[in-house]
C-alpha positions in Angstrom: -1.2 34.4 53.5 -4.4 32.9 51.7 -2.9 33.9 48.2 0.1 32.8 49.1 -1.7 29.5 49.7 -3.4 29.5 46.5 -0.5 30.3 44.4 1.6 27.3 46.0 -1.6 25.3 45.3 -2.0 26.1 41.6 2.2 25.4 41.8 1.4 21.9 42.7 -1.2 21.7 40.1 1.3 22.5 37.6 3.9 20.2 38.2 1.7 17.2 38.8 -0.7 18.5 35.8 1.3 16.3 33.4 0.5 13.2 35.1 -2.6 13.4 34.6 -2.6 12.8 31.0 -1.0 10.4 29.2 -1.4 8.1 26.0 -1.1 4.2 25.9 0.5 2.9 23.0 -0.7 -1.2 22.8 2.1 -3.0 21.5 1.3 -6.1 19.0 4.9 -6.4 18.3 5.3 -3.7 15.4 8.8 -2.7 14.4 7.3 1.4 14.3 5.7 0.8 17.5 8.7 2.7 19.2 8.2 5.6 16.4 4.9 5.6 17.5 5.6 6.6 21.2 8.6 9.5 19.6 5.9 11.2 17.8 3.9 11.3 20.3 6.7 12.4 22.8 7.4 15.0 20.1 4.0 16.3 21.1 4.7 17.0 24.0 2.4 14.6 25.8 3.7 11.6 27.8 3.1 8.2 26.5 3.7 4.8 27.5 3.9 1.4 25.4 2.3 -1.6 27.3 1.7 -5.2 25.8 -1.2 -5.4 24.2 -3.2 -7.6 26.6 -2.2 -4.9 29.2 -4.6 -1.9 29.3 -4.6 -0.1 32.8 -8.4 -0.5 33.2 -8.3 1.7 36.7 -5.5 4.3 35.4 -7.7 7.8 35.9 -4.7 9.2 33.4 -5.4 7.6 30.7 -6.7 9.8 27.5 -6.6 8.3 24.8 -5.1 4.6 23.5 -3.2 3.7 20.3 -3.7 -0.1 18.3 0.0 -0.5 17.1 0.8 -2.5 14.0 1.9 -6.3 14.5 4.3 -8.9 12.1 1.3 -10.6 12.4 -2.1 -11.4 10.5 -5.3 -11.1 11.8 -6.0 -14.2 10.6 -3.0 -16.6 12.1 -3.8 -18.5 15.1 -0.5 -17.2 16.8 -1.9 -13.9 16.5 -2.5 -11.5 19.3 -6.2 -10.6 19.8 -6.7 -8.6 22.7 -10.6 -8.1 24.7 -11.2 -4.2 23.9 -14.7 -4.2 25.8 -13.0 -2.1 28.5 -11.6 0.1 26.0 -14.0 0.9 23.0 -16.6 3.6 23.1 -14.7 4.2 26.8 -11.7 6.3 24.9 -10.4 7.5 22.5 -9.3 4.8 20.3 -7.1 4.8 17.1 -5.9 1.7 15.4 -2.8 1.6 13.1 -2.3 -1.1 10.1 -2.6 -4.6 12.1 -4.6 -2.1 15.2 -6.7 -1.2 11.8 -7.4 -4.8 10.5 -8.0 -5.9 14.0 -10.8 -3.5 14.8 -12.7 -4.9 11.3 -11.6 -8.4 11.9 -13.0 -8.2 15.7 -16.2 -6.2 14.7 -17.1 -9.0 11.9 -15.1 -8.1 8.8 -13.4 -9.4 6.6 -9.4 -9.1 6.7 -7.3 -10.5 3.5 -5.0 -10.8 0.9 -5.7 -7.9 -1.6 -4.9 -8.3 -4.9 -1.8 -5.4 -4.4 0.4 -5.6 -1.5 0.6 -2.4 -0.6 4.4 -1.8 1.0 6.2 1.7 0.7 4.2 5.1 -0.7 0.9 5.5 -1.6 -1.4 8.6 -1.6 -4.2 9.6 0.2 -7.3 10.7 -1.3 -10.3 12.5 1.1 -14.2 10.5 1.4 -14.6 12.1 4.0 -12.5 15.8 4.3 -14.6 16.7 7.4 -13.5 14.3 9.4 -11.4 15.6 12.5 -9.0 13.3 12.3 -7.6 14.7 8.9 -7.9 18.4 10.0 -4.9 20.0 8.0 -3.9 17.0 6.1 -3.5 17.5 2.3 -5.4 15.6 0.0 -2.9 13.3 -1.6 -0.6 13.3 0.9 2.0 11.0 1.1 1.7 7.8 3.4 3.8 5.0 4.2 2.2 1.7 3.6 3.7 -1.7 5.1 1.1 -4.4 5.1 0.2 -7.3 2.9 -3.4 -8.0 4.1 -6.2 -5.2 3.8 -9.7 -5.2 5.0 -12.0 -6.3 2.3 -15.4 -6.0 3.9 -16.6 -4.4 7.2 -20.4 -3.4 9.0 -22.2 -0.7 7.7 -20.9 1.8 10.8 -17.7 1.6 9.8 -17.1 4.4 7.5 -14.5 5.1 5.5 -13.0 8.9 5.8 -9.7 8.4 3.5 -8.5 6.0 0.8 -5.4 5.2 -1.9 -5.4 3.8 -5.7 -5.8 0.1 -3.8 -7.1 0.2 -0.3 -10.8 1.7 -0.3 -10.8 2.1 3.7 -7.0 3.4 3.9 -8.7 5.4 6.9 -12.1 5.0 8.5 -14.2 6.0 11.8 -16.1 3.9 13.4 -20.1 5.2 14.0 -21.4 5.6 17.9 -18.1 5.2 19.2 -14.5 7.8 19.4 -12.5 5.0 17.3 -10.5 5.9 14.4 -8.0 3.4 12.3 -5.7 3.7 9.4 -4.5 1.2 7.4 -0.6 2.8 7.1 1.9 4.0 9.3 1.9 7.8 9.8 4.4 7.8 12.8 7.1 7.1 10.0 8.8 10.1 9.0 7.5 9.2 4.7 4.0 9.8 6.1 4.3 13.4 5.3 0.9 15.0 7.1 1.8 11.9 9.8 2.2 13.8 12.7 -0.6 16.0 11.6 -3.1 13.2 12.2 -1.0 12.4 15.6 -1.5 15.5 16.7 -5.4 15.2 15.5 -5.7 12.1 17.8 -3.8 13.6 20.7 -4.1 17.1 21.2 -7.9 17.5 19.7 -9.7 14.2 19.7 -8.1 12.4 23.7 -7.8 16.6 24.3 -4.1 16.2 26.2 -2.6 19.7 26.7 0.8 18.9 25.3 2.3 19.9 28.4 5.0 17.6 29.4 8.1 19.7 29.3 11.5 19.1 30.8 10.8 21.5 33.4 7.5 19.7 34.1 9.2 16.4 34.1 12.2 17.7 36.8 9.8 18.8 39.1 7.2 16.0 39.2 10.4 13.5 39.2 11.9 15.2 42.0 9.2 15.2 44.0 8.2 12.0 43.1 11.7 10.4 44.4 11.7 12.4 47.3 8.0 11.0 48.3 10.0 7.3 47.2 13.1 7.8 48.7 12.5 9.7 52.0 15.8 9.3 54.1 17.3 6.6 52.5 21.0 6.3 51.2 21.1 5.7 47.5 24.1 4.7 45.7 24.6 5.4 42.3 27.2 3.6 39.3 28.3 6.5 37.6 29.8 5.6 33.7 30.6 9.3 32.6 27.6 9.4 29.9 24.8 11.3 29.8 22.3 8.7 30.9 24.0 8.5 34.0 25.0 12.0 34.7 21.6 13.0 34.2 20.1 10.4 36.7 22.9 11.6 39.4 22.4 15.4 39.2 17.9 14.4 39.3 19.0 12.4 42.1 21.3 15.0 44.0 18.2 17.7 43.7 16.0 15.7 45.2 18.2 13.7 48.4 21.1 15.7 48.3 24.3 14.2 50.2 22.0 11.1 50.6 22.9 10.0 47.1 26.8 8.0 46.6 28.2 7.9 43.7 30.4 5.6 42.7 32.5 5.6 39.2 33.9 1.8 38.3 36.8 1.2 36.2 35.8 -2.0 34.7 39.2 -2.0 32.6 37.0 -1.4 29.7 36.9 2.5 29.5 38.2 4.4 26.8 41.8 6.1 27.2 42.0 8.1 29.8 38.1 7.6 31.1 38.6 6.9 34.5 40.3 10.4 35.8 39.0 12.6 33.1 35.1 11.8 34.3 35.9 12.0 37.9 37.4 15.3 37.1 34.2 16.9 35.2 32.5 15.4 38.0 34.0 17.9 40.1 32.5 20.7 38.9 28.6 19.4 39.4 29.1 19.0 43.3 28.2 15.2 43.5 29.6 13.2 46.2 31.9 10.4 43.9 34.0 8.2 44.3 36.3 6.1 42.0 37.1 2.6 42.4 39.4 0.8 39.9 38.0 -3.0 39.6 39.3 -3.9 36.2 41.1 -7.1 37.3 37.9 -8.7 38.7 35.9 -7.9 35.2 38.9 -9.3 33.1 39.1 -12.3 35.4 35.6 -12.8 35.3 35.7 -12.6 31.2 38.2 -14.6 30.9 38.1 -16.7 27.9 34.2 -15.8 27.4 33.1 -14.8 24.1 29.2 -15.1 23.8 27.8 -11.6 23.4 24.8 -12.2 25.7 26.9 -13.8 28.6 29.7 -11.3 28.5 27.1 -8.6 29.0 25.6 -10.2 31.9 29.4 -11.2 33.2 29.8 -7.2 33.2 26.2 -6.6 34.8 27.0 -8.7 37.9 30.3 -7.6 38.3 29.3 -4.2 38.6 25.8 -5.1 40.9 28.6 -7.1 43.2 30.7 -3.7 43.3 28.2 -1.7 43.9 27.3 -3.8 47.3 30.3 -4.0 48.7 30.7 0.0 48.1 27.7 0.0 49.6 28.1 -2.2 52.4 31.1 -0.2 53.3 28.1 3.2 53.8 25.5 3.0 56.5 21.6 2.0 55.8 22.5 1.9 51.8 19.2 0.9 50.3 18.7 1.6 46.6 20.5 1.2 43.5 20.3 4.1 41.0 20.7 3.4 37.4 20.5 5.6 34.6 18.0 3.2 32.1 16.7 5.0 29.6 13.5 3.9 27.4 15.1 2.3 24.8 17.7 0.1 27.4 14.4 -1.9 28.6 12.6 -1.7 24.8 15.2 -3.3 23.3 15.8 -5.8 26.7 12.0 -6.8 27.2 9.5 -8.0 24.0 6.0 -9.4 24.0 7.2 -11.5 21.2 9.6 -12.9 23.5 12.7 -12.1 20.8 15.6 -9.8 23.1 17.5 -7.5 20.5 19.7 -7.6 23.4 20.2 -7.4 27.2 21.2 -3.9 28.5 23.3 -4.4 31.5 20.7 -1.6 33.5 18.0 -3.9 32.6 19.2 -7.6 31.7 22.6 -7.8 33.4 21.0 -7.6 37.2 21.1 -10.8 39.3 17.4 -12.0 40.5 18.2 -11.6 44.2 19.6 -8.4 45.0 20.1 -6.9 48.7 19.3 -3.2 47.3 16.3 -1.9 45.5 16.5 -0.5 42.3 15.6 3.1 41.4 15.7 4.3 37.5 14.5 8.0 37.7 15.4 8.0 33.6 13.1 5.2 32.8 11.1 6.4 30.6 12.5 8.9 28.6 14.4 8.4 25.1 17.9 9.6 24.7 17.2 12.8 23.2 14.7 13.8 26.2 17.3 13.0 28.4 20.0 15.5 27.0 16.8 17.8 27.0 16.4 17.8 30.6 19.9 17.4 31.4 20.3 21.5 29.7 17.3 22.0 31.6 19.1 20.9 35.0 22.0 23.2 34.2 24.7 20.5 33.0 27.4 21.8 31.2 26.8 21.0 27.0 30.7 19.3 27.3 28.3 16.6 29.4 25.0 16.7 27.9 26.6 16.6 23.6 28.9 13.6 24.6 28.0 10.5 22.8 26.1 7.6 24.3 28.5 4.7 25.7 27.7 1.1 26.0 27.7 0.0 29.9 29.7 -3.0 29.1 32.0 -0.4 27.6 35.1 -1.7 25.2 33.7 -5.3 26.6 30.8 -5.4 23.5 33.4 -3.6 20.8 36.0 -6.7 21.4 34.7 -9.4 19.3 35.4 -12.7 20.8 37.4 -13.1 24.6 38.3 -10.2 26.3 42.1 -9.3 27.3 43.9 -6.7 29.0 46.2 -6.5 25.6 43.0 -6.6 23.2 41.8 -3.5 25.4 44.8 -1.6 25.1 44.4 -1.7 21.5 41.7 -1.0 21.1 41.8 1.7 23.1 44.0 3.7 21.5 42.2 3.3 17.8 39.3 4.7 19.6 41.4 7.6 20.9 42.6 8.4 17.6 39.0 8.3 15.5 37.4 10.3 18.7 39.8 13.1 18.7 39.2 12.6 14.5 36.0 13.5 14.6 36.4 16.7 16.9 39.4 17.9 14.8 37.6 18.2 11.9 34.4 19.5 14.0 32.0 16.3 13.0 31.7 15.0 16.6 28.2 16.7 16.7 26.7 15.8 14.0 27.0 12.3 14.8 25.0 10.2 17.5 27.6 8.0 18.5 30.6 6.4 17.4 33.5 3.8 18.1 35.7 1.5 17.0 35.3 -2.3 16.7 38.2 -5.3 17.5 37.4 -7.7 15.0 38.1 -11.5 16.1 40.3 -12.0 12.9 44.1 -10.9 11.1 44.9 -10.2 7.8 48.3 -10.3 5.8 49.3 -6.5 5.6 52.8 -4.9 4.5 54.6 -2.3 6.3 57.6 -1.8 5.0 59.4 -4.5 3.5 58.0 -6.5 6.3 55.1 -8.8 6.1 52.5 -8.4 9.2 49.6 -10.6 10.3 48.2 -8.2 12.3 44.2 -7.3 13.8 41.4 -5.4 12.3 39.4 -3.2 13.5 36.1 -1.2 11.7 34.6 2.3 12.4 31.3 2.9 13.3 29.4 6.2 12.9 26.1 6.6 13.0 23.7 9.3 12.8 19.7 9.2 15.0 17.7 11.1 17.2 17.1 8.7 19.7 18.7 5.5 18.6 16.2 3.2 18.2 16.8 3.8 14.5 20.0 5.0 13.2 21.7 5.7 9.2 25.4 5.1 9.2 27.1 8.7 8.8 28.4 9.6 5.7 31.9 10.9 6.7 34.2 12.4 3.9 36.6 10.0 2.2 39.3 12.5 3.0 38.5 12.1 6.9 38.1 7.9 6.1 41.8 8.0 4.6 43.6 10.2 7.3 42.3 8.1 10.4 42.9 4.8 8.8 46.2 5.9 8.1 46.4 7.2 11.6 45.2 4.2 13.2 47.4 2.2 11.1 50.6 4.3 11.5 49.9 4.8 15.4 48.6 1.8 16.6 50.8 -1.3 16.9 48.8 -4.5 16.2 46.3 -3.0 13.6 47.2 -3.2 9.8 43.6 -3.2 8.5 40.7 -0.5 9.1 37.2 -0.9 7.4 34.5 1.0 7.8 30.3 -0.1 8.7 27.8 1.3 6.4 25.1 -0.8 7.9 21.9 0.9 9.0 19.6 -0.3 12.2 17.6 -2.1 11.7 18.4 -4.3 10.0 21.9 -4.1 12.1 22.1 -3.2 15.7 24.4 -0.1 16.3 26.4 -2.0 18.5 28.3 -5.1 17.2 27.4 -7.4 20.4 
């Protein structure tokens, strides 16, 4: 019985083991800082990105913390300048391009203009090859350089380990303390030995075991919604995407017939959505049910056409279903949403800029009567399908693309109507079932079709037609913060605009989006 004892205790250790490490990623408002966290994540080793004026001083998990670049210069008042007392000489500390400048600036250097802006590749060349942080890096490595000020002077303890043709202290480590900084970016994938020097930092220098799996991450997030959750009824908006899906079957493991789910049909689904996710829904064993509530969303859209509103217009309208389901169950007390990392990246910023507001994250009303649960919260989308295979789901779930959860509602330019829907619809159908037919579906990380809010003169016939547009959109990513449009085959191009055209009554024009995020979003609204 003892061992018994002793091997559920060393169980426990496992599962929770994970926990008790973790990196914190500062945030000074970089465009990379999100890159930062994937490499990192790639590590295996769990990270989190807080605002920079936000260290968790009495976090016992803490083992090691990142500096992340900023848009900013050290030397602008709007700058953000952070107290490190708590942090310096305390942990592990590693400061990247502005979280480089910073450390010199704040130690009494000197940070300015050099006399070459260094933006794109440069090559490293060794000081100091000894150095731990450069273990296995190749001298002359390739780097990615984005800044226009460089540190000019700096105290004697701060020695350089690393250089290029025009920055002396390209990389340097600070005497009597654990604090490293370099002056590019190697979480970007031109940094060739960049996750090399990552995995320095994390896995030798903060010593984190790289043990945050999605087995690791089931378990401890099971057990941590049971301990949240107890006995309490949970429902849960289903969309029929993988977000979603994942959350409900995490959910399901860890209450059981406690959880509700509950699949909307906002009238802005693709063809066929509503009974074809109910029916794979079937085959998981989660309690769902289907409620078609597409003439309160179009009534409520009607004759809105401002991006940001019409996503919050579709946020409340689904919070508002979601209590009344609710209200119809006994003791209901938490929402369930399937936000994902980048939803509430892209929804919160310390510069106060929103890219724009996720209906998980910036579509809830400030007074709700349920509490909000978001067991997916902080994984990226590629984790997410990761423990999703890990949970069982079938690939058919797991491989399909990611869905906005305004749905057709931020593909129709302009106001939204039941006739604008139906169109669009269809077009969508046709470049979906495109892609499978000619087996390019999983190669690409999501596509769709777009309802331009403008006609064009066309010809079929011996007709003239004035007619709508519409424009494809592929794109290829690992975890969308970051996306190339996909290169499809011109042949492919030709036989779904054709298609479209041919099939679709109302389109005459199809043009395709070979715009790359940033600087586009991969969503139109």
């Amino acid at each position: 019985m003892l061992k018994f004892y002793l091997f559920l205790l060393l169980q426990i250790c496992i599962i929770f083991d994970y926990f008790m490490e973790k990196i914190v990623i500062l945030d000074f408002g970089s465009q990379y800082t999100q890159l930062i966290a994937r490499r990192i994540r790639e590590l295996d080793t769990y990270c989190e990105i807080l605002p920079y004026n936000k260290f968790p001083v009495d976090d016992p998990d803490v083992k090691g913390v990142i500096l992340s670049g900023s848009p900013f210069s050290v030397n602008q008042s709007e700058a953000f300048k952070p107290d490190l007392t708590a942090i310096r000489g305390n942990f592990p500390l590693l400061g990247i391009c502005y979280g480089a400048q910073y450390l010199a600036w704040l130690s009494g250097g000197t940070v300015g203009s050099s006399h070459t802006r260094e933006y794109g590749r440069a090559r490293l060349s060794f000081v100091n090859t000894a150095d731990e942080l450069l273990t296995g890096v190749r001298d002359h490595s390739e780097v990615w350089m984005s800044h226009g000020d460089s540190i000019l002077e700096v105290p004697a303890h701060f020695k350089p380990i690393a250089s290029t043709d025009d920055v002396r202290m390209a990389a340097y480590r600070i005497e009597g303390e654990p604090t490293w900084a370099v002056q590019f970016h190697p979480e970007v994938y031109h940094s060739e030995d960049g996750t090399q020097i990552l995995s320095n930092f994390v896995l030798h220098i903060c010593g984190c075991q790289g043990n945050w799996t999605p087995a690791a991450f089931i378990d401890s997030t099971v057990a941590e919604l049971q301990n949240l959750l107890q006995n309490d009824q949970v429902v849960l908006g289903l969309s029929g995407g993988v977000d979603s899906t994942v959350a409900a079957v995490l959910l399901h493991k860890a209450i059981g017939k406690n959880l509700h789910c509950i699949f909307v049909d906002n009238g802005l689904l693709r063809l066929n959505e509503f009974d074809t996710v109910l029916t794979n829904y079937q085959s998981l064993g989660l309690n769902v049910k289907g409620v078609d509530a597409s003439e309160r969303f179009y009534k409520a859209l009607e004759g809105e056409t401002h991006p940001e509103t019409k996503r919050k217009i579709i946020g409340k309208c689904f919070i508002d279903v979601f209590e009344e389901e609710a209200g119809k169950l006994q003791y209901v007390k938490w929402l369930a949403q399937g936000t994902i990392y980048p939803d509430r990246i892209e929804s919160l910023s310390i510069t106060g800029m929103v890219i724009k507001s996720h209906h998980n994250v910036g579509g809830l009303p400030e007074k709700m009567k349920m509490k909000v649960v978001e067991p997916l919260r902080l994984l990226f989308k590629d984790e997410v399908r990761r423990v999703g295979r890990a949970l069982g789901i079938p690939d058919r779930l797991i491989q399909r693309h990611p869905f906005p959860g305004p749905g057709l509602g931020v593909r129709i330019l302009g106001d939204i109507t039941r006739e604008k829907v139906e169109i669009l619809q269809k077009a969508d159908d046709l470049f979906i079932e495109a892609l499978h037919r000619h087996g390019l579906y999983d190669q690409i990380w999501q596509a769709g079709v777009i309802l331009l809010p403008i006609r064009s003169v066309g010809v079929m016939g011996d007709e003239r037609t004035y007619e709508n547009a519409v424009a494809l959109r592929a794109v290829c990513s690992t975890d969308g913060m970051t996306a190339d449009w996909a290169s499809l085959p011109d042949h492919f191009l030709r036989e779904v605009s054709n298609e479209i055209i041919n099939k679709v009554k109302g389109i005459n024009r199809v043009v395709y989006d070979i715009s790359s995020k940033p600087p586009a979003t991969i969503e139109w609204e």
